[in-house]
Residue frames relative to the residue before (quaternion, step in Angstrom):
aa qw qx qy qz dx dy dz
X 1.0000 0.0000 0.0000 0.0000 0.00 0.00 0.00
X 0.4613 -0.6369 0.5309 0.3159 3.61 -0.94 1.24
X 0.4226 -0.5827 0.5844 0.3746 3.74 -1.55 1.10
X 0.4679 -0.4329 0.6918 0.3392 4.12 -1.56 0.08
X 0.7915 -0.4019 0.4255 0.1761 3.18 -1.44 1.44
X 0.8158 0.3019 -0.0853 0.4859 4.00 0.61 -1.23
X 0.4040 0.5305 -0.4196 0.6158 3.24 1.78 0.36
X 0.6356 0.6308 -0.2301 0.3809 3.43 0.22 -1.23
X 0.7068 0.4407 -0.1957 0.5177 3.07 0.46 -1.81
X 0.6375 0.5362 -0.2822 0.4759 4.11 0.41 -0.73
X 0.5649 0.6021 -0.2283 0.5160 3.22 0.79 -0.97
X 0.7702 0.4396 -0.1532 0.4360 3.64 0.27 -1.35
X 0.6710 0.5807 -0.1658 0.4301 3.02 0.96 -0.79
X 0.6986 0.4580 -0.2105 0.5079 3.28 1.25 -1.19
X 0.6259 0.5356 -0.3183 0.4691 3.53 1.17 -1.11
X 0.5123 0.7086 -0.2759 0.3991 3.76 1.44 -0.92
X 0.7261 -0.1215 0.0172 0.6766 3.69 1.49 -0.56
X 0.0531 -0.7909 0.6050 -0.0751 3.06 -0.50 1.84
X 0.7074 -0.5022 0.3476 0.3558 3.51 -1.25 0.44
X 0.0297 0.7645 -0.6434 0.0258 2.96 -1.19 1.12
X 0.3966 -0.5160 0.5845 0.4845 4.13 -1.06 1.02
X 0.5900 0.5712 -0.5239 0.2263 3.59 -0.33 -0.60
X 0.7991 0.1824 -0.2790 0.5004 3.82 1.09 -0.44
X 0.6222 -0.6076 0.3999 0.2895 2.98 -1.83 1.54
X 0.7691 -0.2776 0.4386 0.3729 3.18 -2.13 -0.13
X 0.6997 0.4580 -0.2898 0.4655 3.61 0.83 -0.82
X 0.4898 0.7689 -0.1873 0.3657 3.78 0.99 -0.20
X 0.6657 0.6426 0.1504 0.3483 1.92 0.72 -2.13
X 0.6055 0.5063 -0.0763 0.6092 3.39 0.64 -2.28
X 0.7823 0.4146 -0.3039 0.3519 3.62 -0.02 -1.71
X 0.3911 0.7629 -0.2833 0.4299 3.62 1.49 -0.82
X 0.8556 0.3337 -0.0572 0.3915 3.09 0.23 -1.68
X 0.7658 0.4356 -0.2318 0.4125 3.15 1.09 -1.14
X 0.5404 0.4520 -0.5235 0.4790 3.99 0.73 0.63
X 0.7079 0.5196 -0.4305 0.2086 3.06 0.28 -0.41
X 0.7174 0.6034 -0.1483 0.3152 3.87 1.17 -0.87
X 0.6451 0.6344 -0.1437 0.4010 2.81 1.31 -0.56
X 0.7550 0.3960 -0.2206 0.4738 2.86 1.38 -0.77
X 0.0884 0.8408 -0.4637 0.2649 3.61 1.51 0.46
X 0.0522 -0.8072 0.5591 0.1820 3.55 -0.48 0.00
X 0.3205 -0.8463 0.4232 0.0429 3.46 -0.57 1.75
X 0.7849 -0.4579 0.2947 0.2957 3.29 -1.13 0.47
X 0.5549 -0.7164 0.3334 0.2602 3.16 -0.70 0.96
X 0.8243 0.2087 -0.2583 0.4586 3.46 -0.73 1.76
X 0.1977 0.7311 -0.4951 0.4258 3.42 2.08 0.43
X 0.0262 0.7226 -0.6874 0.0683 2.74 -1.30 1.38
X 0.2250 -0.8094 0.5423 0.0128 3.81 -0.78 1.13
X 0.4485 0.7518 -0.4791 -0.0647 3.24 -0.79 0.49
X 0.7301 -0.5019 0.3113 0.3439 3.81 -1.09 0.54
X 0.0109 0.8262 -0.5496 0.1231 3.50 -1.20 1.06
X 0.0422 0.6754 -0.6878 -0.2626 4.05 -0.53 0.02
X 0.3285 -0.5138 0.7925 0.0057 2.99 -1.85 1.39
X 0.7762 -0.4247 0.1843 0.4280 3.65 -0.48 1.50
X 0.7758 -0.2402 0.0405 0.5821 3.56 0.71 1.17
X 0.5124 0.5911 -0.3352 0.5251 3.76 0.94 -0.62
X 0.2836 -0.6615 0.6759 0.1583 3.28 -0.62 1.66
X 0.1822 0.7454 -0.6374 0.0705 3.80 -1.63 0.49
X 0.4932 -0.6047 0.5882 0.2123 2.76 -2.11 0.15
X 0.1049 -0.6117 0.7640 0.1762 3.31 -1.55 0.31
X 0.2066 -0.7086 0.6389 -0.2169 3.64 -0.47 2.18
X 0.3391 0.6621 -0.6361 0.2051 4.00 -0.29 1.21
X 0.3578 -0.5813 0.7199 0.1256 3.26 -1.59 -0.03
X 0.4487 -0.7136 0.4016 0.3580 3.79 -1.15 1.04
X 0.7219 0.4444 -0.3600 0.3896 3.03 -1.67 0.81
X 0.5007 0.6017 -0.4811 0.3946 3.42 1.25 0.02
X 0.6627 -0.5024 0.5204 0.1936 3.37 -1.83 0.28
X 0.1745 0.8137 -0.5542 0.0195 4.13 1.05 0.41
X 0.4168 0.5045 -0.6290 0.4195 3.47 0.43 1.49
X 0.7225 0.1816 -0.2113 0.6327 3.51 1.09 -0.21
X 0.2873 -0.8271 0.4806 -0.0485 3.26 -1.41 0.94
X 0.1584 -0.7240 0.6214 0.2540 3.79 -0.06 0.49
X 0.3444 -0.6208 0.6918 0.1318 3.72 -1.60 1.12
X 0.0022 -0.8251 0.5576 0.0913 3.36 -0.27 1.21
X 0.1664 0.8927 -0.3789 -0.1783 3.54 -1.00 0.22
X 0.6642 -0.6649 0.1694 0.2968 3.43 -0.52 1.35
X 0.4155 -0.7745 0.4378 0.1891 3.49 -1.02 -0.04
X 0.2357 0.8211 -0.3894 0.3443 3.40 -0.36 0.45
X 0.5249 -0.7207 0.3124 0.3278 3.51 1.00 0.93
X 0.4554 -0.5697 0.2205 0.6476 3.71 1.64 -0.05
X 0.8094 0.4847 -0.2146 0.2526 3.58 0.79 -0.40
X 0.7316 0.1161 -0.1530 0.6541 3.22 2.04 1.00
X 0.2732 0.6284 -0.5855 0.4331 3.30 -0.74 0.92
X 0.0085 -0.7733 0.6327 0.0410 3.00 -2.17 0.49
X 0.5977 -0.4012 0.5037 0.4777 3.72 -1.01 -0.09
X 0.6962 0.4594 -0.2260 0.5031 3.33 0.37 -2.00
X 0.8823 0.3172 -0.2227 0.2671 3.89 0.26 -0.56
X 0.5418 0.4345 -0.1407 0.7056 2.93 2.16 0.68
X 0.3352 0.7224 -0.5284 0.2941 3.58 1.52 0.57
X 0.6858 0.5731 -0.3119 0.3224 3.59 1.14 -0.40
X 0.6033 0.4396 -0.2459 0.6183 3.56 0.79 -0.37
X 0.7424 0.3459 -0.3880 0.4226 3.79 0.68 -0.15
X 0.5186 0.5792 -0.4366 0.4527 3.43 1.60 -0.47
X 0.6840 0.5672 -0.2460 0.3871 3.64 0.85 -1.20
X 0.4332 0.6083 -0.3404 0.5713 3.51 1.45 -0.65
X 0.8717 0.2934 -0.1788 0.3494 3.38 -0.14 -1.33
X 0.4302 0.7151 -0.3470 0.4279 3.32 1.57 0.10
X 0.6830 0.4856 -0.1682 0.5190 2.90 0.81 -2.12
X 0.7175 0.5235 -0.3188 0.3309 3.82 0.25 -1.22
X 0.3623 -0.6507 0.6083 0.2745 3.16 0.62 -1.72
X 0.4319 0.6720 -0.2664 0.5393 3.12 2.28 -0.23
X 0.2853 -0.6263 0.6460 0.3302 3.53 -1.55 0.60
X 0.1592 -0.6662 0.6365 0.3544 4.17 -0.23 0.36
X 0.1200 -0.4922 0.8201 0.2659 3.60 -2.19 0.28
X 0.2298 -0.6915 0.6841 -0.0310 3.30 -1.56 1.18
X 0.2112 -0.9090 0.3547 -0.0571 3.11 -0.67 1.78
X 0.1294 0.9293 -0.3294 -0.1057 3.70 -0.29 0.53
X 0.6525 -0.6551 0.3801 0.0240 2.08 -0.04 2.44
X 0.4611 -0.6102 0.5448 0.3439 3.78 -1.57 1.00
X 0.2808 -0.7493 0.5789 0.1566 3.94 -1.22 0.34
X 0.3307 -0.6123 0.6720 0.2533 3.77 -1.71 0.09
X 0.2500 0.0025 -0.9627 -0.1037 0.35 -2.34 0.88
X 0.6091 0.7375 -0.0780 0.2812 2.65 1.39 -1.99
X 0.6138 -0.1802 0.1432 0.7551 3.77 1.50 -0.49
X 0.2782 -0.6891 0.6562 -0.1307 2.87 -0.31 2.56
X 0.6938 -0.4758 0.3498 0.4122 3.59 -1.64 -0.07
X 0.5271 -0.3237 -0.7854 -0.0231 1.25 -3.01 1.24
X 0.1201 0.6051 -0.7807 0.0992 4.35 -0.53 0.13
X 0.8301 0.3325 -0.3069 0.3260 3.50 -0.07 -1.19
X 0.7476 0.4386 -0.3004 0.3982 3.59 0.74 -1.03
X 0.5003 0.5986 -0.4657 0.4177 3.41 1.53 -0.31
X 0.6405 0.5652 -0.3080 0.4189 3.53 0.66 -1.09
X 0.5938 0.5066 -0.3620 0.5097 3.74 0.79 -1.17
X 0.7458 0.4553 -0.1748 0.4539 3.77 0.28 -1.14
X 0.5565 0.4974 -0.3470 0.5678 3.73 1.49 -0.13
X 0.4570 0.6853 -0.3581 0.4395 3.75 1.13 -1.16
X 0.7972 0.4739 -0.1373 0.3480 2.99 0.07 -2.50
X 0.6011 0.5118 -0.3691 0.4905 3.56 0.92 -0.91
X 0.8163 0.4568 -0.2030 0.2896 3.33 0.15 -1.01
X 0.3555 0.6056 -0.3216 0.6352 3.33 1.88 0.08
X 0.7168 0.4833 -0.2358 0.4438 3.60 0.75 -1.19
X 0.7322 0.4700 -0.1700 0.4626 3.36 0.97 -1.17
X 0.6674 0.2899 -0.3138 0.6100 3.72 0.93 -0.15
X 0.7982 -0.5389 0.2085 0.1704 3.40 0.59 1.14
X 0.3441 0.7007 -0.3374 0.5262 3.39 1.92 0.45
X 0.4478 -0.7904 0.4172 0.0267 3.65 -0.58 1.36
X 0.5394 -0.6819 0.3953 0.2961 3.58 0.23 1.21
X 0.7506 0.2254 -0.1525 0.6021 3.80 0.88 -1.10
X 0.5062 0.3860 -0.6588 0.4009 3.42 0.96 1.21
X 0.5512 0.6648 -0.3822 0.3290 3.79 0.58 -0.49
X 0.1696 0.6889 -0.6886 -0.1497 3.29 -1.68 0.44
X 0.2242 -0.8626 0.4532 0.0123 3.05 -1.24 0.21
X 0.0842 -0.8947 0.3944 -0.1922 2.83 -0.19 1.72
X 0.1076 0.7789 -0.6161 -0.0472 3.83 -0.28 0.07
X 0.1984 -0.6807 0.6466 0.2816 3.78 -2.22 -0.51
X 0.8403 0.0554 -0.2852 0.4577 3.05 -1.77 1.44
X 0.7268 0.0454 -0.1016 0.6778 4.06 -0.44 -1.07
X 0.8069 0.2241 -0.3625 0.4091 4.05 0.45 -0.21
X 0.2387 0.6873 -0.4498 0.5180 2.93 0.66 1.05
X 0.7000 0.4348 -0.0764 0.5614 3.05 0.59 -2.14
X 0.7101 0.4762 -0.3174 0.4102 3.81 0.54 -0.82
X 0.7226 0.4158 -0.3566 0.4217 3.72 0.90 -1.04
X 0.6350 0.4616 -0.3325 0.5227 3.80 1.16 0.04
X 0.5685 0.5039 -0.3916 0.5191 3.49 1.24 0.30
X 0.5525 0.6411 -0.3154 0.4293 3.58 1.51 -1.08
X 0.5873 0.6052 -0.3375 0.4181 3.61 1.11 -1.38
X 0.6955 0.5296 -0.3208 0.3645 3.29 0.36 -1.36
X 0.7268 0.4677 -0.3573 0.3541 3.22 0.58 -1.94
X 0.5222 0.7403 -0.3478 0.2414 3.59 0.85 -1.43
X 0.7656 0.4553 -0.1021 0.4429 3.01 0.93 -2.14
X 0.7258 0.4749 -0.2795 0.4118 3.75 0.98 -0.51
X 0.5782 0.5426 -0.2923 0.5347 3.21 1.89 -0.62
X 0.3646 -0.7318 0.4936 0.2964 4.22 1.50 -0.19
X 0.3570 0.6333 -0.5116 0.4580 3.50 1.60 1.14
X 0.5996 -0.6108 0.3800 0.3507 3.37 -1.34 1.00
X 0.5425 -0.4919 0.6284 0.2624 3.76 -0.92 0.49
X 0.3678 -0.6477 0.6614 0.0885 3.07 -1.56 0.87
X 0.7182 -0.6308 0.1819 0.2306 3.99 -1.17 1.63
X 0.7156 -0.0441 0.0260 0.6967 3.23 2.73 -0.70
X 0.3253 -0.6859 0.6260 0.1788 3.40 -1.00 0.29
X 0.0234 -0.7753 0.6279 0.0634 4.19 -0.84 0.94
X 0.0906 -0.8397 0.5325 0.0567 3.28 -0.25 1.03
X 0.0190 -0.9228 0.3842 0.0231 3.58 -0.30 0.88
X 0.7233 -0.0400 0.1522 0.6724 3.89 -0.04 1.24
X 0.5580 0.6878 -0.3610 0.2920 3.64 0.96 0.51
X 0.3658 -0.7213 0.5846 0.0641 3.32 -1.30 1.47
X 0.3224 -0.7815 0.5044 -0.1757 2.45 -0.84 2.26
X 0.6890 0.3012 -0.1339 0.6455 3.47 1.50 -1.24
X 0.0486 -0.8182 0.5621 0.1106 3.36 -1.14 0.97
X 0.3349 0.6849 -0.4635 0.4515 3.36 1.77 1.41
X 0.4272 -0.6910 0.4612 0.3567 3.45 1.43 -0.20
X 0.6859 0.6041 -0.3005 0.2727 3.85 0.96 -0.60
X 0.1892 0.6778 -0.5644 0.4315 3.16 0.51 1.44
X 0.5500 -0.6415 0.4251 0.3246 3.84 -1.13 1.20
X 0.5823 0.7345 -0.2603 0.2317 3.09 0.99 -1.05
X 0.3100 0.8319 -0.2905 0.3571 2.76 1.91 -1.53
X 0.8487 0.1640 0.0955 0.4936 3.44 -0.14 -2.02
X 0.5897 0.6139 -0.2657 0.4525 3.74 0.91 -0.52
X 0.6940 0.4142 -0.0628 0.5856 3.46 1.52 -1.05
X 0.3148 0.8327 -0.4169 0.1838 3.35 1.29 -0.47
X 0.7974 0.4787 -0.0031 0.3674 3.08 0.45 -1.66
X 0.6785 0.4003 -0.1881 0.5865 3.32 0.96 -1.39
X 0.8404 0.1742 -0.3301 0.3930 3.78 0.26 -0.26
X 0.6573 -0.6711 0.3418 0.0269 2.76 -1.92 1.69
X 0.6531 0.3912 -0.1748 0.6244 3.50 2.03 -0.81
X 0.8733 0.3306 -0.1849 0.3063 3.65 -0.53 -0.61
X 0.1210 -0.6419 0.7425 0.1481 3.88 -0.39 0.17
X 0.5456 -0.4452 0.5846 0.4030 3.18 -2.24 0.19
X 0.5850 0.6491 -0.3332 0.3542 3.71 1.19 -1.18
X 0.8678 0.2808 -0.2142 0.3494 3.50 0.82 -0.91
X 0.4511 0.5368 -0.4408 0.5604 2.99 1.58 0.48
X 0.4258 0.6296 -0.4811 0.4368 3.59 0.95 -0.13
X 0.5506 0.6166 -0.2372 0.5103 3.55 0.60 -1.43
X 0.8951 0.1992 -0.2578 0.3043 2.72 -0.97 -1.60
X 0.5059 0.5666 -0.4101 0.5048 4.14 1.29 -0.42
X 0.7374 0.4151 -0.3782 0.3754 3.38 0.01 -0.77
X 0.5668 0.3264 -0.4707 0.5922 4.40 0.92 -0.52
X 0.7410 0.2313 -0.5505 0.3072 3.77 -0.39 -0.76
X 0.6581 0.4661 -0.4426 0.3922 3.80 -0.08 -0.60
X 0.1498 -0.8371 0.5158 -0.1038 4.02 0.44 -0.38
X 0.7017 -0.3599 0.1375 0.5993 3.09 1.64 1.03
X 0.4488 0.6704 -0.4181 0.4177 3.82 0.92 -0.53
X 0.4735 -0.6008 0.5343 0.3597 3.51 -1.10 1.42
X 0.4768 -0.7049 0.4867 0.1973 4.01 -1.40 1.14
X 0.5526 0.4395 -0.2618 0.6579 3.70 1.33 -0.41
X 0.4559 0.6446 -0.5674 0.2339 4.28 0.85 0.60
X 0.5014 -0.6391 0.4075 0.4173 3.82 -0.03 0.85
X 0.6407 0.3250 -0.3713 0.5882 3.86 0.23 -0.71
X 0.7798 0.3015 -0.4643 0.2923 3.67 -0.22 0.08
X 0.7181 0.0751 -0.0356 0.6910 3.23 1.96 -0.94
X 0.3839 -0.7970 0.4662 0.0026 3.09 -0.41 1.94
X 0.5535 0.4820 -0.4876 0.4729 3.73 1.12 -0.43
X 0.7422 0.3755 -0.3305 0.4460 4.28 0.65 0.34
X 0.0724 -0.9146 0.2210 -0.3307 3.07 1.55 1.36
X 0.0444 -0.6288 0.7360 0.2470 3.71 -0.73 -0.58
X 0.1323 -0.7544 0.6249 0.1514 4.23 -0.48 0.88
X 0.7184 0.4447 -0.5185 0.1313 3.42 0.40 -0.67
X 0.6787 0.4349 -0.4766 0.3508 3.47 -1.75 0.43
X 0.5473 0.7088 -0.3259 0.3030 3.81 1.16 0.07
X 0.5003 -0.7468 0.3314 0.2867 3.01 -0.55 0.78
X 0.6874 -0.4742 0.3167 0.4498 3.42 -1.44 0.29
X 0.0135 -0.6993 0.6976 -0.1556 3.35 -1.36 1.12
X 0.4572 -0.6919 0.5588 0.0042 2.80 -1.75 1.50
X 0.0896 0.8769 -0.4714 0.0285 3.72 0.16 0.47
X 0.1656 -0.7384 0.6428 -0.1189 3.60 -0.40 1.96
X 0.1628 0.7345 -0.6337 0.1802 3.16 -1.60 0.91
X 0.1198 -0.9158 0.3734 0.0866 3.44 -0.80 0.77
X 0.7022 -0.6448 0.0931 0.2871 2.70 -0.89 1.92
X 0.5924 0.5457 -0.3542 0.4751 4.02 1.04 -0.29
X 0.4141 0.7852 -0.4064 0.2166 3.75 1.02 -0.65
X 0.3601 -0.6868 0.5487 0.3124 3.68 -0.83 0.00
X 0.4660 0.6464 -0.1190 0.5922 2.95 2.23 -0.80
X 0.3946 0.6210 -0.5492 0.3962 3.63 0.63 -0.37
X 0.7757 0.4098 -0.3209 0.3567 3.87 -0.23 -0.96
X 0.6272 0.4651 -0.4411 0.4423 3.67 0.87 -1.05
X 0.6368 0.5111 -0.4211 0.3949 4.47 0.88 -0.69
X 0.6335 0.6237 -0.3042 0.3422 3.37 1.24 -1.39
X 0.6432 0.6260 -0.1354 0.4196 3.50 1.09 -1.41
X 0.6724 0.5214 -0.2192 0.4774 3.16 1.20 -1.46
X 0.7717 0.5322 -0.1443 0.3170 3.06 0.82 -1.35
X 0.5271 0.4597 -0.2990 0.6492 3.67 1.55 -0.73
X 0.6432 0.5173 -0.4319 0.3634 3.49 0.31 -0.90
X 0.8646 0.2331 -0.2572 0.3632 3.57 0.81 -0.88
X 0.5495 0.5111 -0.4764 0.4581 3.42 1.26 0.52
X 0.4672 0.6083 -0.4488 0.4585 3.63 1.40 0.50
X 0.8225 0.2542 -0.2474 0.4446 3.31 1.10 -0.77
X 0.6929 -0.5517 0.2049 0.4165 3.20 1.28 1.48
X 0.3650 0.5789 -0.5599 0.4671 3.96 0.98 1.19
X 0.3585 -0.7697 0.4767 0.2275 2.77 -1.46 1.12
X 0.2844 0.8329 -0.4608 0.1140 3.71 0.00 0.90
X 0.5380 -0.7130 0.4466 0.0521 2.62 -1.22 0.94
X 0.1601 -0.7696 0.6042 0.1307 3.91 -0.18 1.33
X 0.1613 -0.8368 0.5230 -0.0157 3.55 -1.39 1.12
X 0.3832 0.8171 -0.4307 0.0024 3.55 1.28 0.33
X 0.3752 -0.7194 0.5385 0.2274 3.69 -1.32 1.20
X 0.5229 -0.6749 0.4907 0.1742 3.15 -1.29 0.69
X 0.8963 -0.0274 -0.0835 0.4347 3.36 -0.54 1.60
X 0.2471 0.6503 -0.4885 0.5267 3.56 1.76 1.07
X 0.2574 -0.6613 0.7011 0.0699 2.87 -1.67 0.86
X 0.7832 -0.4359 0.2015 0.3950 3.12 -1.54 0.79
X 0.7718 0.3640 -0.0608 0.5178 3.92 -1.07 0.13
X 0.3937 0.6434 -0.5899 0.2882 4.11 0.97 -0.68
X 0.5632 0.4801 -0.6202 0.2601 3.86 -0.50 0.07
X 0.5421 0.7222 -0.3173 0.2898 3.20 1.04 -1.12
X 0.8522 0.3549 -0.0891 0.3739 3.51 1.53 -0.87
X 0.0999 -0.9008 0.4033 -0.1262 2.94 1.76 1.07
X 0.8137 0.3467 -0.2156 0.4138 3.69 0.21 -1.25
X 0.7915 0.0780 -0.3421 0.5004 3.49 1.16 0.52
X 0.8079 0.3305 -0.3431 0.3471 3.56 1.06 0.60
X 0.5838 -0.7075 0.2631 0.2991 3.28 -0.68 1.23
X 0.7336 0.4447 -0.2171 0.4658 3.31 0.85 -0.78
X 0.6413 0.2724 -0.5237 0.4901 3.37 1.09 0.42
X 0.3225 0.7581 -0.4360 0.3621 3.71 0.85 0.50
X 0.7839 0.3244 -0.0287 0.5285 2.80 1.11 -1.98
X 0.5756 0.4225 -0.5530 0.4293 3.55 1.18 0.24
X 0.3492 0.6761 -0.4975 0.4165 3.98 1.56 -0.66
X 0.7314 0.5474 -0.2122 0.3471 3.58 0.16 -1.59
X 0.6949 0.5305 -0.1647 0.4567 3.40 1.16 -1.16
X 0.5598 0.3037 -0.2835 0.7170 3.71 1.65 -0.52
X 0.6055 0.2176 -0.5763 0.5039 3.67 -0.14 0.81
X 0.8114 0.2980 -0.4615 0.1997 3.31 -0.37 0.39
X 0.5478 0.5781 -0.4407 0.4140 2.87 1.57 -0.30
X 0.5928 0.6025 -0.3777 0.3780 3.64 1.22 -0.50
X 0.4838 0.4535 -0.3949 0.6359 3.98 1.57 -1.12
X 0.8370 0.2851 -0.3944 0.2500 3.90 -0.49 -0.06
X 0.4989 0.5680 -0.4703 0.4553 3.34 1.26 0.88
X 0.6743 0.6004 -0.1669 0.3962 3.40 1.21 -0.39
């Protein structure tokens, strides 16, 4: 099937500055961080600042939503960059599609506060949603790539901590294995435009900081799934990342979760992010609002 003109165009661009070990963490960050912000969001998107038990955030809705229930967004960024502010798009769209207000979380990062920093913070969030009086089966939670990797770490922690479980779980383009040892790895090599096995090498080795790489809260695809809740799991088919959703996703419908595997044809890693000029990450946007109306 021929890619659409705004597929293309993305594409080029990304391949236009591919990863290199040669740039630092600071680079890197600066890299990332022009580029979100200036998204242009949906019409009536209100943002505004919050600390969720120490966890700078956002509260990221759109009118007409339902701010008794709440989508737990969380950002991407290999753990060592990312933002609310730089990810305000995909959570506004979320909360569009759902009917959900989303809180967007930014979470502490590595080097600088390697792991558990981040998943503690996610799991501080979630409490604090709980504690101001927000209903466990009103929540969902969803994140892309390292949030991704975090909202399938959240499950676990939840369930071992005997804390209620949130109503779904949206994994998105999310890195589950921080052993890198997915086929895809090398199988995907070529076709995808964002991720190397090398630079996911990296970016695992600062957040773990010696931490065993097969720890469930850092890599949720070595888990216990059963008793989790329904979860929607999207990924696109060019990823290098494609194996760590695939894996995750059989793994938990082996241990009798209902979830729901979603790979898109010929998406690259993170593609929600590009809603205002690509359809198909619209129509995966569209696809987490409904799974979210059919938990309710």
């Amino acid at each position: 099937m021929a890619t659409s003109p705004a597929l293309e165009q993305i594409l080029a661009a990304k391949r236009a500055d591919p990863y290199s070990d040669e740039k630092t963490i600071e680079e890197l960050r600066a890299n990332h961080k022009a580029g979100g912000a200036a998204i242009p969001l949906p019409d009536g998107t209100t943002f505004e600042t919050v600390n969720a038990s120490g966890v700078p955030s956002e509260w990221i809705q759109v009118p007409g939503v339902d701010t008794d229930r709440v989508f737990l967004f969380i950002h991407g960024g290999g753990y060592y960059r990312g933002s609310a502010a730089a990810t305000r798009s995909a959570a506004s769209g979320i909360s569009k599609a759902s009917g959900m207000r989303c809180l967007s979380i930014d979470y502490r990062l590595a080097p600088e506060d390697p792991f558990p920093a981040a998943i503690d913070d996610t799991y501080a969030a979630y409490k604090w949603l709980l504690d101001r009086g927000i209903a466990a089966s009103n929540i969902v939670v969803g994140g892309i790539s390292a949030g991704g990797g975090l909202t399938c770490a959240l499950l676990l922690k939840l369930k071992d901590q005997g804390d209620p479980l949130p109503a779904g779980a949206v994994p998105m383009s999310a890195w589950t294995d921080l052993t890198q040892s997915g086929d895809t790895m090398q199988t995907n090599a070529e076709s995808d435009p964002v991720i190397c096995k090398a630079y996911l090498d990296r970016m695992a080795g600062l957040y773990l900081n010696g931490a065993d790489s097969k720890t469930p809260l850092a890599s949720p695809l070595y888990g216990d799934f059963k008793g989790l809740p329904p979860m929607l799991v999207q990924v696109g088919t060019t990823e290098s990342m494609y194996d760590d959703s695939r894996r995750y996703a059989e793994a938990a419908q082996a241990a009798g979760v209902d979830a729901t595997f979603e790979p898109w044809d010929d998406m690259f890693h993170g593609w929600h992010s590009s809603a205002h000029v690509l359809d198909e990450a619209q129509q995966a946007i569209d696809s987490i609002g409904r799974f979210c109306r059919s938990l309710f």
